[in-house]
C-alpha positions as CSV (number, residue, x, y, z in Angstrom):
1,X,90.2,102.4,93.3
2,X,91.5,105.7,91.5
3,X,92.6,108.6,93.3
4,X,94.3,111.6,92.1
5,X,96.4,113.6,94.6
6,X,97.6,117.5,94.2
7,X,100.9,118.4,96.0
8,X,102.7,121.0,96.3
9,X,107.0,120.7,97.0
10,X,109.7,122.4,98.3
11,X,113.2,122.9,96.6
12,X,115.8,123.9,99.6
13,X,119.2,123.1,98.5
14,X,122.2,124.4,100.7
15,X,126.0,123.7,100.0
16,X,124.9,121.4,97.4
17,X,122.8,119.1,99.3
18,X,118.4,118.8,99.3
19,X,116.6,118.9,102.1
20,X,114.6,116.1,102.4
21,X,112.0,114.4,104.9
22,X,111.8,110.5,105.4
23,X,108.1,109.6,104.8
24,X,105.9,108.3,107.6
25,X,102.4,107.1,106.1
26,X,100.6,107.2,102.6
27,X,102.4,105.7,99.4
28,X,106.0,107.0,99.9
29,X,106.2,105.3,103.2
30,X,110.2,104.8,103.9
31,X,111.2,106.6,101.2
32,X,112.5,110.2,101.0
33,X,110.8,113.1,99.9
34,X,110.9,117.2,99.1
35,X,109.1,118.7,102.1
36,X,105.6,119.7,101.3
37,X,102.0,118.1,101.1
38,X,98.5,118.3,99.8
39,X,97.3,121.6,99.1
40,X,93.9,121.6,101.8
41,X,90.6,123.4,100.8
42,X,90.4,127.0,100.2
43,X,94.7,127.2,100.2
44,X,96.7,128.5,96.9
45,X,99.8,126.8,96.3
46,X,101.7,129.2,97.7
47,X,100.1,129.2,100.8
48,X,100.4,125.2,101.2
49,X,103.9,125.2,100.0
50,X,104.7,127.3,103.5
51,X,102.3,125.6,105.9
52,X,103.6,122.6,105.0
53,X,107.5,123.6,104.8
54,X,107.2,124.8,108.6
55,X,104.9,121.8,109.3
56,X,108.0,119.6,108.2
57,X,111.2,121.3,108.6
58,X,110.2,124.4,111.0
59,X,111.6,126.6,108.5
60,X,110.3,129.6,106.9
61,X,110.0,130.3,103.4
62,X,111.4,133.6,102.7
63,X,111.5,133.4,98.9
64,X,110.0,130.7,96.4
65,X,109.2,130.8,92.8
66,X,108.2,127.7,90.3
67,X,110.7,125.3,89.2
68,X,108.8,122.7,87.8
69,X,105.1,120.4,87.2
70,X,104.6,117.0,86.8
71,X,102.6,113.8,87.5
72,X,102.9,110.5,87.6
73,X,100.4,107.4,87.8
74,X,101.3,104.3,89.7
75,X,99.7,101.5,91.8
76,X,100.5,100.9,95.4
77,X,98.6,99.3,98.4
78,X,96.2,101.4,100.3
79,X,97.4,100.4,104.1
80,X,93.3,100.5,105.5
81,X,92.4,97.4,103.7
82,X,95.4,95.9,101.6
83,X,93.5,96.9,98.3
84,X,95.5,97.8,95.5
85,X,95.0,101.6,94.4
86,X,95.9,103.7,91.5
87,X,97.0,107.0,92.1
88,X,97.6,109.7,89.9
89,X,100.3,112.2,91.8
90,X,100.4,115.7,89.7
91,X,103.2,117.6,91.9
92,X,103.9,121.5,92.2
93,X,107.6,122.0,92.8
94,X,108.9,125.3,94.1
95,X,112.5,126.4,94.4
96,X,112.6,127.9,97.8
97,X,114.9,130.0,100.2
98,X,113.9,129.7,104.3
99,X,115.7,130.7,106.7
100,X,116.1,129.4,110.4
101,X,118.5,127.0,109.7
102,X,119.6,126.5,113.5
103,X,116.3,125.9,114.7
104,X,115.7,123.0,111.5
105,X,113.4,120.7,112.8
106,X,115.5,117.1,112.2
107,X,113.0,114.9,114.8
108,X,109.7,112.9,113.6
109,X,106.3,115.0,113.8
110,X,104.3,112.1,114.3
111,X,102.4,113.1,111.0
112,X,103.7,113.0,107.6
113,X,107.8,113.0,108.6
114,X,110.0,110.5,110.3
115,X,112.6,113.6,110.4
116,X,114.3,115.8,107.7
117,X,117.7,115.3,107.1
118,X,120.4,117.2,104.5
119,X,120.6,114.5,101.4
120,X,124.0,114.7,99.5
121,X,123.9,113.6,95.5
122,X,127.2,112.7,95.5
123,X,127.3,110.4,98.0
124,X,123.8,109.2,99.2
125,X,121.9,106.6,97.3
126,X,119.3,108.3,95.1
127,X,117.8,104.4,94.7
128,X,114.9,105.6,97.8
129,X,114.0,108.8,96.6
130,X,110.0,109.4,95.6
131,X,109.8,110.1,92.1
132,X,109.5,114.3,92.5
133,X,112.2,114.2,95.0
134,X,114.0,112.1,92.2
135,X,112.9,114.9,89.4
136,X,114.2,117.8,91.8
137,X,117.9,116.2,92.5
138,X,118.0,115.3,89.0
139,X,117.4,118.9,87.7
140,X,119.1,120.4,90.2
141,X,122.8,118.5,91.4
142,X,125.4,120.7,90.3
């Protein structure tokens, strides 16, 4: 089976470091990822990327504007019936600037995110990052 998924990302870097969410469910499982999600039926991108930032991270966007596109095909295993998909990802990524910082949502939401945490280039592994999450970091360590 083919599926093609549109996603919109977030971008938050502070002191040199991404914040990042540790995936749940869906193909990314375990891995870690820019906050955002699938942009739902009548949304813009702009109005996913900020539902789905304060779904994750309980942060507001304050500023955002368009870093990068891309997309990417791979095959996985859909977990309903162990059948091997194909999925084409095409991925919105925004730069963004939220604010809120003390009230940063770090805990699962029993949806998409097992928690978000602060991932540091320098140090942590980039071996587990999705491939936008990947893209971002890659663009952006300085």
């Amino acid at each position: 089976m083919k599926h093609t998924h549109l996603s919109v990302y977030a971008i938050i870097k502070r002191n040199n470091k991404f914040l990042l969410i540790k995936k749940a469910r869906g193909p990314y499982t375990n891995m870690f990822d820019l906050p955002g999600g699938k942009i739902e039926f009548g949304e813009t991108p702009e109005q996913a990327l900020v539902r789905e930032v304060m779904e994750e991270t309980s942060l507001q966007v304050k500023a955002h504007s368009l870093a990068f596109c891309d997309s990417i095909c791979f095959q996985h295993t859909a977990t309903a019936d162990n059948s091997a998909e194909e999925l084409h990802h095409i991925g919105i990524v925004f730069d963004v600037e939220t604010e809120g910082y003390s009230n940063m949502k770090i805990d699962a939401d029993g949806l998409d995110s097992n928690g978000a945490f602060w991932f540091d280039p320098t140090v942590d592994d980039t071996e587990n990052l999705t491939p936008f999450a990947k893209i971002a970091v890659w663009r952006n360590a300085k």
